[in-house]
mmCIF file as Biopython writes it, N, C-alpha, C and O atoms, coordinates in Angstrom:
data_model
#
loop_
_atom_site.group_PDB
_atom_site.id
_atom_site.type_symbol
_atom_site.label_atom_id
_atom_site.label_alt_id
_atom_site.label_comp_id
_atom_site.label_asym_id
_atom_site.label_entity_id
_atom_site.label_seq_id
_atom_site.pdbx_PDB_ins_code
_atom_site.Cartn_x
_atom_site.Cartn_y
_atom_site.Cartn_z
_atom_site.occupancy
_atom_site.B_iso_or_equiv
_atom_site.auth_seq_id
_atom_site.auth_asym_id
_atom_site.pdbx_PDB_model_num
ATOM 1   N N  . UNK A ? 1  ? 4.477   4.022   23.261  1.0 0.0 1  A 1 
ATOM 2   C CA . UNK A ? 1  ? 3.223   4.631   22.871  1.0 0.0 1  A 1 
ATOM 3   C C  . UNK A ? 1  ? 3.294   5.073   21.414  1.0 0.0 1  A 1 
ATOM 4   O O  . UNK A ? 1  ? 4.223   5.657   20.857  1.0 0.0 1  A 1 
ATOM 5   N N  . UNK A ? 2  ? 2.172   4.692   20.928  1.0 0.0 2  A 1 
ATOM 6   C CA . UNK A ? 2  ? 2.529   5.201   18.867  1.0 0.0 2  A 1 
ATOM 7   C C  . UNK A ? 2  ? 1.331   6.101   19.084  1.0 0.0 2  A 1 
ATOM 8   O O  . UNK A ? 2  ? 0.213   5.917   19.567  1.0 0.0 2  A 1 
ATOM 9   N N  . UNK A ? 3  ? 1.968   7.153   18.549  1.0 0.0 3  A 1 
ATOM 10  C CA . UNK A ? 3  ? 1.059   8.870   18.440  1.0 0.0 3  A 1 
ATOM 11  C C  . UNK A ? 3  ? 1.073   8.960   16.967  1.0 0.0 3  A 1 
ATOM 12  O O  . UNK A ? 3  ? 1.612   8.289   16.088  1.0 0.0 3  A 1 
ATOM 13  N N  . UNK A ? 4  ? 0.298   10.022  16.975  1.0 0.0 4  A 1 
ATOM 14  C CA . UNK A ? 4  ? -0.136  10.659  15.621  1.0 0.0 4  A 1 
ATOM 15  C C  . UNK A ? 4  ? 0.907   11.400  14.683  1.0 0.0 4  A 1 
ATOM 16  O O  . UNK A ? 4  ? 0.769   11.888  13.562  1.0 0.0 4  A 1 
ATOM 17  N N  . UNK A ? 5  ? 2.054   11.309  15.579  1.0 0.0 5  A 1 
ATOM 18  C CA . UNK A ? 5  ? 3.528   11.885  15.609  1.0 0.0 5  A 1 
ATOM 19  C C  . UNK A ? 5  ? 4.672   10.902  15.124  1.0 0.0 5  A 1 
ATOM 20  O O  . UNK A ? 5  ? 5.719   11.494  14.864  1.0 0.0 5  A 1 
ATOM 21  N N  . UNK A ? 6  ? 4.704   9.346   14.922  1.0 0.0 6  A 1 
ATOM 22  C CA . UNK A ? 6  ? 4.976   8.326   14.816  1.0 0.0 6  A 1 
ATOM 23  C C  . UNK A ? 6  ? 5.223   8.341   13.343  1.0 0.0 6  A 1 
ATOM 24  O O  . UNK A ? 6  ? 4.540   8.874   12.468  1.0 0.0 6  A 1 
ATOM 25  N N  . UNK A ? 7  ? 6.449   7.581   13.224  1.0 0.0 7  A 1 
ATOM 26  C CA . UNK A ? 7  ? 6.503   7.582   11.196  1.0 0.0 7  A 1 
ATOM 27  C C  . UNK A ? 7  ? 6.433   6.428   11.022  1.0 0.0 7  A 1 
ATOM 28  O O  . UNK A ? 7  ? 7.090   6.055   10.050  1.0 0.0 7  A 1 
ATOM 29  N N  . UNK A ? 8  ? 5.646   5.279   11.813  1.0 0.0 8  A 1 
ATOM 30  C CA . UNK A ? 8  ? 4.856   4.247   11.139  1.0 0.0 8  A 1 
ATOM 31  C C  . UNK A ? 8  ? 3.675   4.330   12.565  1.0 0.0 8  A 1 
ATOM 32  O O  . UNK A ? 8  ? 4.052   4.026   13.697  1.0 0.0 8  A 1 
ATOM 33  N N  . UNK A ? 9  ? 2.272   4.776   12.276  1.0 0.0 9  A 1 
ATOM 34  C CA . UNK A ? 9  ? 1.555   4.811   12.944  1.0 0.0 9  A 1 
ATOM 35  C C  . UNK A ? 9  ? 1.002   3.135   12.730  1.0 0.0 9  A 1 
ATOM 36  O O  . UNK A ? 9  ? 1.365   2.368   11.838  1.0 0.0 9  A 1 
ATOM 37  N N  . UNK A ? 10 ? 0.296   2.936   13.530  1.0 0.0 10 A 1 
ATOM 38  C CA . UNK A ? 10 ? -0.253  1.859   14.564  1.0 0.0 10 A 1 
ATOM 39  C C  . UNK A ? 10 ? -1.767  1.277   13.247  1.0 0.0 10 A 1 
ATOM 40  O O  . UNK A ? 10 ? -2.985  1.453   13.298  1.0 0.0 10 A 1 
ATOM 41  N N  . UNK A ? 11 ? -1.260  0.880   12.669  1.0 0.0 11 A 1 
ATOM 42  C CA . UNK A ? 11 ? -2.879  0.755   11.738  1.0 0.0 11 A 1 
ATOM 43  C C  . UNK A ? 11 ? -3.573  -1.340  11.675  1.0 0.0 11 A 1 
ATOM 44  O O  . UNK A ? 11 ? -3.115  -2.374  11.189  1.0 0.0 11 A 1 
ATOM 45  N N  . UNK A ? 12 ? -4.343  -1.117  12.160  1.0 0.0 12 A 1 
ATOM 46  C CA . UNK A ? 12 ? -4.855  -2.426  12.856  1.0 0.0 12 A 1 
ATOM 47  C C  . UNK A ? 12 ? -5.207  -3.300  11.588  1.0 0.0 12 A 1 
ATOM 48  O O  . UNK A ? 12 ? -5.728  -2.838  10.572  1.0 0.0 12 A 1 
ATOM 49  N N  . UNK A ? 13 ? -4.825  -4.739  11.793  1.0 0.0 13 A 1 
ATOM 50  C CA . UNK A ? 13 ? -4.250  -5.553  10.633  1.0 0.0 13 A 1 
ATOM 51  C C  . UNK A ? 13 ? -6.061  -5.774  9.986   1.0 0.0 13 A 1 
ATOM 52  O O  . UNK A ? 13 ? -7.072  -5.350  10.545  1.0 0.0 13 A 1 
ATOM 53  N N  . UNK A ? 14 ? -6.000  -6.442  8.873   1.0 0.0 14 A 1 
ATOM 54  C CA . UNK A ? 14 ? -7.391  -7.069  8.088   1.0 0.0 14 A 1 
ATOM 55  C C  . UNK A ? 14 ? -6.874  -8.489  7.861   1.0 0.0 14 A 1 
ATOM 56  O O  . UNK A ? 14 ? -5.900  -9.150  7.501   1.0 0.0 14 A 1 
ATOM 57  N N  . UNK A ? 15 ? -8.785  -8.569  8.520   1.0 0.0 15 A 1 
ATOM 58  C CA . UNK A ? 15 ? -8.490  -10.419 8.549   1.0 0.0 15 A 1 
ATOM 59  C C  . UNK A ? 15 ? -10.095 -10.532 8.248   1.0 0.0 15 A 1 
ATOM 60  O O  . UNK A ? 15 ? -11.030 -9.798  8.570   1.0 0.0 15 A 1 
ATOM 61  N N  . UNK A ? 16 ? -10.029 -11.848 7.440   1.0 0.0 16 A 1 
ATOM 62  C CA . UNK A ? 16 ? -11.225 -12.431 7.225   1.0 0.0 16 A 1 
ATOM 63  C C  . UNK A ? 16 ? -11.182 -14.005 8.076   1.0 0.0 16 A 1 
ATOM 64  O O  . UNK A ? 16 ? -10.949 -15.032 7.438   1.0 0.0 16 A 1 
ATOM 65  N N  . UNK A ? 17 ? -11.312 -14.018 8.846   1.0 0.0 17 A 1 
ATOM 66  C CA . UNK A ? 17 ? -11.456 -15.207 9.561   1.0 0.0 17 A 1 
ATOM 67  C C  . UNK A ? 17 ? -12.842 -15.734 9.927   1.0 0.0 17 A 1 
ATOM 68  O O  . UNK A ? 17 ? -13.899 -15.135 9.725   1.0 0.0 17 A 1 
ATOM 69  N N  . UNK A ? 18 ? -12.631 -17.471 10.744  1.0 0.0 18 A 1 
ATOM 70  C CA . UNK A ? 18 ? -13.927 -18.112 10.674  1.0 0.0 18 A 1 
ATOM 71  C C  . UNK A ? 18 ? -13.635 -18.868 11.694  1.0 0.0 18 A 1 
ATOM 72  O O  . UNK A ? 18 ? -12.925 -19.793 11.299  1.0 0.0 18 A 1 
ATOM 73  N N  . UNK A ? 19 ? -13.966 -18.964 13.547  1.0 0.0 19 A 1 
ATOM 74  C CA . UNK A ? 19 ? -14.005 -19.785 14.019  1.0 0.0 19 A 1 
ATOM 75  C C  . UNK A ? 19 ? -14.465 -20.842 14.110  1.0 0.0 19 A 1 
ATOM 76  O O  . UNK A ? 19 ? -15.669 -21.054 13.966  1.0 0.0 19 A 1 
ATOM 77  N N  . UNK A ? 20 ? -13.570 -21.766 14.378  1.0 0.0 20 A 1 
ATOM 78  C CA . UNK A ? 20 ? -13.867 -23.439 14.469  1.0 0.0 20 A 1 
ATOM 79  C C  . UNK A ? 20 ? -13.580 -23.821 15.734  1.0 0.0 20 A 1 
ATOM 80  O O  . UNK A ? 20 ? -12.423 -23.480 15.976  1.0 0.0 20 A 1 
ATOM 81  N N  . UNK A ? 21 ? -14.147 -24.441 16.784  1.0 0.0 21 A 1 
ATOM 82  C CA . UNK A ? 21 ? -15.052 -25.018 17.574  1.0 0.0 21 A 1 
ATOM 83  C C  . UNK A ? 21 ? -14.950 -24.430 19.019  1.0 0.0 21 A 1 
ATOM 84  O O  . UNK A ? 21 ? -14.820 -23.224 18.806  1.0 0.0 21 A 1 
ATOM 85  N N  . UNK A ? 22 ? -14.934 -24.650 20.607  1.0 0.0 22 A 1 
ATOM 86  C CA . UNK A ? 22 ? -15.545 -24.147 21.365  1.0 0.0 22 A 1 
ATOM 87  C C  . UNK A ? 22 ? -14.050 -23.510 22.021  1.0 0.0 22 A 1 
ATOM 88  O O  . UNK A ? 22 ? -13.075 -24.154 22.408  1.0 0.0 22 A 1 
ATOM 89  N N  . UNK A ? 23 ? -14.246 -22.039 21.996  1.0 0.0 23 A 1 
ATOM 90  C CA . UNK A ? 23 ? -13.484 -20.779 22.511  1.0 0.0 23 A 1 
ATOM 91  C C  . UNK A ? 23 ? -13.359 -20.840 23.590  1.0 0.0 23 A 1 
ATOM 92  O O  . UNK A ? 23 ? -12.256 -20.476 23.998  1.0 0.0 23 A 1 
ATOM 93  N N  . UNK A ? 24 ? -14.417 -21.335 24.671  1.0 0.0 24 A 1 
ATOM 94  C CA . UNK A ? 24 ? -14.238 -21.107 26.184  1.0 0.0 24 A 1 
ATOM 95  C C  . UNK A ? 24 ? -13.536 -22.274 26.876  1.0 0.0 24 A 1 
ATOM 96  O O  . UNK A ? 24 ? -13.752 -22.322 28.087  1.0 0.0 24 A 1 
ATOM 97  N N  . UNK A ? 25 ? -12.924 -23.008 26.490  1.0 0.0 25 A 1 
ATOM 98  C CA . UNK A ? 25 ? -12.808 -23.989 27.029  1.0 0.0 25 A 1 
ATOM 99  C C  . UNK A ? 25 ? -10.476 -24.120 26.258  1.0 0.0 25 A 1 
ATOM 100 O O  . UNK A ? 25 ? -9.582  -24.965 26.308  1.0 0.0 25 A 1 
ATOM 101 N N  . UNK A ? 26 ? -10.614 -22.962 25.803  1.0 0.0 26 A 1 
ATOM 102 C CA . UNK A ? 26 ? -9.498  -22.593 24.730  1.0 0.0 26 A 1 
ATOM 103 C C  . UNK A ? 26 ? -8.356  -23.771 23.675  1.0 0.0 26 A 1 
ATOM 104 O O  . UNK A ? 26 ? -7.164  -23.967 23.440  1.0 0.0 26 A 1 
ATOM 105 N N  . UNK A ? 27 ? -10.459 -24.571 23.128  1.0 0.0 27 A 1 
ATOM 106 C CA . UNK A ? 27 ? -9.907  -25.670 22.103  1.0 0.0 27 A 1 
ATOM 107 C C  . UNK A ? 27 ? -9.881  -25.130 20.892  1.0 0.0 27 A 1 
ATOM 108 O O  . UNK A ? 27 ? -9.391  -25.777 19.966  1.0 0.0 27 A 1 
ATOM 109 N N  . UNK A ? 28 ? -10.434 -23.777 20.673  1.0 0.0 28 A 1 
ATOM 110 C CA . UNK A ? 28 ? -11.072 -23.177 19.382  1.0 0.0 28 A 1 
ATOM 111 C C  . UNK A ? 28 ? -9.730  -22.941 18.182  1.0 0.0 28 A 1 
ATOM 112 O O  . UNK A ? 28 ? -8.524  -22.906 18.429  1.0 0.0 28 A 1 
ATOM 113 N N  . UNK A ? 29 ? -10.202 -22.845 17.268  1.0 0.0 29 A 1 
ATOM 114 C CA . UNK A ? 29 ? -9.470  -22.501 16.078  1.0 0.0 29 A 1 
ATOM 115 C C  . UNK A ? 29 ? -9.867  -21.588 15.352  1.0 0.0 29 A 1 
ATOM 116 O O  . UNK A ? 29 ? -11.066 -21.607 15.076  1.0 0.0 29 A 1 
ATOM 117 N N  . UNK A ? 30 ? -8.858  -20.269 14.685  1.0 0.0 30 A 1 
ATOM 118 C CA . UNK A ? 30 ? -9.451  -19.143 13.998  1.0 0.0 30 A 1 
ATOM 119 C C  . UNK A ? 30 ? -8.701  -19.422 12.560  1.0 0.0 30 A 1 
ATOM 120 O O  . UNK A ? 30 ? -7.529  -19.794 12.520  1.0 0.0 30 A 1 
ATOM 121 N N  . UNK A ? 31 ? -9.115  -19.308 11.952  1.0 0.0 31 A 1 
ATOM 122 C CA . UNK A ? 31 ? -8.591  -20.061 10.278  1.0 0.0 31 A 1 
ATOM 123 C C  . UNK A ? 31 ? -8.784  -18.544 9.737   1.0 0.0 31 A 1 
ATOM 124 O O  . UNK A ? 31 ? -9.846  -17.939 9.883   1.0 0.0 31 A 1 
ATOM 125 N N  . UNK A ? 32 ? -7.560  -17.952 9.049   1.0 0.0 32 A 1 
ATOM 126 C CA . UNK A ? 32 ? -7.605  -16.872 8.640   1.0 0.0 32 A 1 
ATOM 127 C C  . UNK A ? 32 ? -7.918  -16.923 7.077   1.0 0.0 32 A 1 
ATOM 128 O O  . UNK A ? 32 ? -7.279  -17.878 6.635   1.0 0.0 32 A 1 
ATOM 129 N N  . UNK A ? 33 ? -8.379  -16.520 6.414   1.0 0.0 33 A 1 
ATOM 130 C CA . UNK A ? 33 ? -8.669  -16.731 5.171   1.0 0.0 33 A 1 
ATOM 131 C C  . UNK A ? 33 ? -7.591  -15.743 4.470   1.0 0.0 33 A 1 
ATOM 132 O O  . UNK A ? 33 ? -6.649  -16.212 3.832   1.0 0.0 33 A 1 
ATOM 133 N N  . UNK A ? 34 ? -7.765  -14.495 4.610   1.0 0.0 34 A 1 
ATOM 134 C CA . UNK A ? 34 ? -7.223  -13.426 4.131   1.0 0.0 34 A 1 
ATOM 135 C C  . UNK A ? 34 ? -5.602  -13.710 4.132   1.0 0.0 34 A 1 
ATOM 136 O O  . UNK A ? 34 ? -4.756  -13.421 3.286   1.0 0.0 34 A 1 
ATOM 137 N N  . UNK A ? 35 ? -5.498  -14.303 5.249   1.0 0.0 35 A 1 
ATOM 138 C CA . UNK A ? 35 ? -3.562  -14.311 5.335   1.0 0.0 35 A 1 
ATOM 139 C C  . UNK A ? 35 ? -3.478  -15.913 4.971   1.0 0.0 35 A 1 
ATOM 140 O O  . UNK A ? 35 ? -2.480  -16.353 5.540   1.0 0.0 35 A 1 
ATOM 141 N N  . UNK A ? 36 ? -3.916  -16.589 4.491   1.0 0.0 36 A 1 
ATOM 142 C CA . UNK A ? 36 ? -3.706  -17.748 3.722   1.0 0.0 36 A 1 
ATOM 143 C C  . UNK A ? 36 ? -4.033  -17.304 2.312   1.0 0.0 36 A 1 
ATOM 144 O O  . UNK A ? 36 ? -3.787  -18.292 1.620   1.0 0.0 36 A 1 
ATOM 145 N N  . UNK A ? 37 ? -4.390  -16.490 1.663   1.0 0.0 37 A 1 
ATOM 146 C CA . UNK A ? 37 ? -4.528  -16.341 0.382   1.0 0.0 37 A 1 
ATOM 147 C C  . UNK A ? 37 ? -3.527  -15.367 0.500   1.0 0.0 37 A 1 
ATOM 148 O O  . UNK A ? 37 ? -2.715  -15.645 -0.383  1.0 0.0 37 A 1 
ATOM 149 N N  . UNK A ? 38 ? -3.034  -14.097 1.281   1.0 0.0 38 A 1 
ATOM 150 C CA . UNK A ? 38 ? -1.750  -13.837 1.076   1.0 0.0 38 A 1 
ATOM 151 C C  . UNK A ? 38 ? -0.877  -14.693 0.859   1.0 0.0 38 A 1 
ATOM 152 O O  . UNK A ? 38 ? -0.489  -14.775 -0.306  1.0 0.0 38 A 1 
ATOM 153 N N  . UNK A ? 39 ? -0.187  -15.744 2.028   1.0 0.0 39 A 1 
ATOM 154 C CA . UNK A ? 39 ? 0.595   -16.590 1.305   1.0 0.0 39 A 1 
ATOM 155 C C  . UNK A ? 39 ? 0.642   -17.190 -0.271  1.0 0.0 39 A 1 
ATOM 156 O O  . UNK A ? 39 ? 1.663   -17.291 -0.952  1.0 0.0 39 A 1 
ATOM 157 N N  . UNK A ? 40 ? -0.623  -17.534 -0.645  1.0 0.0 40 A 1 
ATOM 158 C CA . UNK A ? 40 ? -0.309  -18.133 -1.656  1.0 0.0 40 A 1 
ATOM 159 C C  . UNK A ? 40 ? -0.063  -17.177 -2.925  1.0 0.0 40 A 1 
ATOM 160 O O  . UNK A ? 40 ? 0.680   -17.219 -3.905  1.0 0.0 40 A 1 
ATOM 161 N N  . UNK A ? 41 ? -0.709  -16.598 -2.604  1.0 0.0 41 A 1 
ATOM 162 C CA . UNK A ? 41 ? -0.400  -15.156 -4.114  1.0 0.0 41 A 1 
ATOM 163 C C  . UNK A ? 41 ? 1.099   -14.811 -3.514  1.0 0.0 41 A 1 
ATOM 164 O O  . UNK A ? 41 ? 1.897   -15.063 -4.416  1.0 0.0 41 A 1 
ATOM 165 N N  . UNK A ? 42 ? 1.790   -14.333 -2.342  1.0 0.0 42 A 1 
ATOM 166 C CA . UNK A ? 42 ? 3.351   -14.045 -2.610  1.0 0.0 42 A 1 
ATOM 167 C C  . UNK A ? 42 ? 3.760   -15.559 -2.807  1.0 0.0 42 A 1 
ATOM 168 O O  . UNK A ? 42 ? 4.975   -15.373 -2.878  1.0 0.0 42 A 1 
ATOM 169 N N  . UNK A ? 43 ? 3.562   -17.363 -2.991  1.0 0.0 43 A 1 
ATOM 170 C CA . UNK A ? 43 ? 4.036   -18.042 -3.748  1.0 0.0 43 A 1 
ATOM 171 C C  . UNK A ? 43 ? 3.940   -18.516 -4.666  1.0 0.0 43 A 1 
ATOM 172 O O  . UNK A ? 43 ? 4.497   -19.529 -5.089  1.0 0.0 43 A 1 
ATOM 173 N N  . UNK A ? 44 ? 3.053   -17.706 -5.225  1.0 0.0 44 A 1 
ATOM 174 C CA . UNK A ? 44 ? 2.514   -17.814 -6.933  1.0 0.0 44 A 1 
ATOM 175 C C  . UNK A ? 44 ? 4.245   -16.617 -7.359  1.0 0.0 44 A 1 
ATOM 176 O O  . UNK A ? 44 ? 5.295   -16.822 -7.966  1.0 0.0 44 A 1 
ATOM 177 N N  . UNK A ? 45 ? 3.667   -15.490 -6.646  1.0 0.0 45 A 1 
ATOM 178 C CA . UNK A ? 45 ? 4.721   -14.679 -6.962  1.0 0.0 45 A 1 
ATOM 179 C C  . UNK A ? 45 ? 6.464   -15.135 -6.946  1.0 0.0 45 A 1 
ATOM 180 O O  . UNK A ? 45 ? 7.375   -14.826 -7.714  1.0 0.0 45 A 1 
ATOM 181 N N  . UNK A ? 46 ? 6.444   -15.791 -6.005  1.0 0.0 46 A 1 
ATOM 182 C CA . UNK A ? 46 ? 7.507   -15.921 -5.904  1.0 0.0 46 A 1 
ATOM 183 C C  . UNK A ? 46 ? 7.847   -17.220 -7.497  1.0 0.0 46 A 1 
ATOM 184 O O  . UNK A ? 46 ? 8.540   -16.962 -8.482  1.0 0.0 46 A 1 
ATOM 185 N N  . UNK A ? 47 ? 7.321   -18.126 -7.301  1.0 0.0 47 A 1 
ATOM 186 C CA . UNK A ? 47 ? 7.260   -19.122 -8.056  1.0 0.0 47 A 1 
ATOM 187 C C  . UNK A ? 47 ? 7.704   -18.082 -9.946  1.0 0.0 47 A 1 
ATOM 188 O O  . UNK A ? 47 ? 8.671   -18.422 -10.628 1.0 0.0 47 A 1 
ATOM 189 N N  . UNK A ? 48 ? 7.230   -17.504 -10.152 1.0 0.0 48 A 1 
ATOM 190 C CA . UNK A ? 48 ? 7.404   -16.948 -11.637 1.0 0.0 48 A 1 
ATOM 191 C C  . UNK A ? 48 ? 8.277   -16.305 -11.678 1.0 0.0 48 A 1 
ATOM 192 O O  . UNK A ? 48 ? 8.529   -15.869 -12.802 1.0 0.0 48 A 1 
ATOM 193 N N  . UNK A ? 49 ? 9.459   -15.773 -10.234 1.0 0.0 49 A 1 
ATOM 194 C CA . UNK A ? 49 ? 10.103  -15.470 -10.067 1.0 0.0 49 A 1 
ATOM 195 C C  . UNK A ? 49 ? 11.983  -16.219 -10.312 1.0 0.0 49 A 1 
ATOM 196 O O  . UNK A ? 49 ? 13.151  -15.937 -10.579 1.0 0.0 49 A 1 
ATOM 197 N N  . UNK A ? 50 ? 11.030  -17.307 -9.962  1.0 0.0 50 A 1 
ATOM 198 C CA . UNK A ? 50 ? 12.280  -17.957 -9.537  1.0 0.0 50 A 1 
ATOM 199 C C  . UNK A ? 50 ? 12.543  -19.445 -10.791 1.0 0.0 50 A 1 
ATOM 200 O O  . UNK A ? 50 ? 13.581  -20.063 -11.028 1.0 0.0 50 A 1 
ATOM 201 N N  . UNK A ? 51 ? 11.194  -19.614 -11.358 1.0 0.0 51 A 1 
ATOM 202 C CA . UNK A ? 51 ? 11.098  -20.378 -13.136 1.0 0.0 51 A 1 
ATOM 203 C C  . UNK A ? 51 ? 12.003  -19.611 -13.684 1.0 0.0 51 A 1 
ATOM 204 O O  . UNK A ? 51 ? 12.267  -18.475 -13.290 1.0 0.0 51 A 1 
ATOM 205 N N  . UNK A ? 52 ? 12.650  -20.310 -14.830 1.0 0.0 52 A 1 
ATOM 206 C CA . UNK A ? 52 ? 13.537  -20.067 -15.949 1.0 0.0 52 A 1 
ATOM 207 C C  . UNK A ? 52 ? 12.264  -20.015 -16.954 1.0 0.0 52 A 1 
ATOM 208 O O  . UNK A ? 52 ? 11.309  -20.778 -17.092 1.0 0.0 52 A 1 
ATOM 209 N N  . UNK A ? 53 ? 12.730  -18.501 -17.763 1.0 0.0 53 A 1 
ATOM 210 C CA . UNK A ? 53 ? 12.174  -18.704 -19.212 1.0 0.0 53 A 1 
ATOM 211 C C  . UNK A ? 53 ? 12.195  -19.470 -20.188 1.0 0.0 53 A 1 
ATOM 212 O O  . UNK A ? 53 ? 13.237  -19.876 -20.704 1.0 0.0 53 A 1 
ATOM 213 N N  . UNK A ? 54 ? 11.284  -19.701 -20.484 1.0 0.0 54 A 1 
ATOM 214 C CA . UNK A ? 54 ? 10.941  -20.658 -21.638 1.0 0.0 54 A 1 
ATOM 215 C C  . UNK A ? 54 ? 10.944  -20.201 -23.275 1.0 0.0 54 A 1 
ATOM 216 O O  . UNK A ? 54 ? 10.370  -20.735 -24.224 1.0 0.0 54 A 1 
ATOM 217 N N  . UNK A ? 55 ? 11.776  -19.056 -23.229 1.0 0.0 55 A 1 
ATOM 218 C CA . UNK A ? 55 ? 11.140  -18.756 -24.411 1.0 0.0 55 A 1 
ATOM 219 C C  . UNK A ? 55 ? 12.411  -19.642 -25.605 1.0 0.0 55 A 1 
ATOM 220 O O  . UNK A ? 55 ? 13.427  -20.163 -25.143 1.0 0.0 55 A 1 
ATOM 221 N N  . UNK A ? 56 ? 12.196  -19.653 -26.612 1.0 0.0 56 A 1 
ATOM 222 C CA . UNK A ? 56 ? 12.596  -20.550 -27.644 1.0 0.0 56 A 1 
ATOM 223 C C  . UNK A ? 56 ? 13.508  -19.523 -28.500 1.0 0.0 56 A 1 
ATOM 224 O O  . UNK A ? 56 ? 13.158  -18.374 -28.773 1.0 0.0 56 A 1 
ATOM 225 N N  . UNK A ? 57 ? 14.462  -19.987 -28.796 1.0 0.0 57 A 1 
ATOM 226 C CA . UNK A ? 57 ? 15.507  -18.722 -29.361 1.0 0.0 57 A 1 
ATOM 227 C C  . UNK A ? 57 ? 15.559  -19.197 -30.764 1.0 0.0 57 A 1 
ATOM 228 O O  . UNK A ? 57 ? 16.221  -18.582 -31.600 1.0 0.0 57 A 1 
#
């Protein structure tokens, strides 16, 4: 049980999503937008991370 007492309380995730096609039948697809543009910004991040400088001595 996570209480108000908890030193990581319970905080419900953010999503921008968009279903694609029929749910009841459980063929559907939920395409997250929000956590696919996370990925790519931490591999942008990572990416400038992990390039060698270019600078010219």
């Amino acid at each position: 049980m996570v209480d108000s007492e908890s030193i990581i309380p319970h905080i419900a995730p953010i999503t921008v999503s968009v279903p694609f096609g029929d749910f009841s039948n459980g063929q559907g697809y939920l395409i997250d937008y929000f956590a696919i543009a996370m990925v790519v910004f931490l591999v942008w991040l990572l990416k400038g991370l992990m390039t060698p400088n270019k600078s010219s001595n």
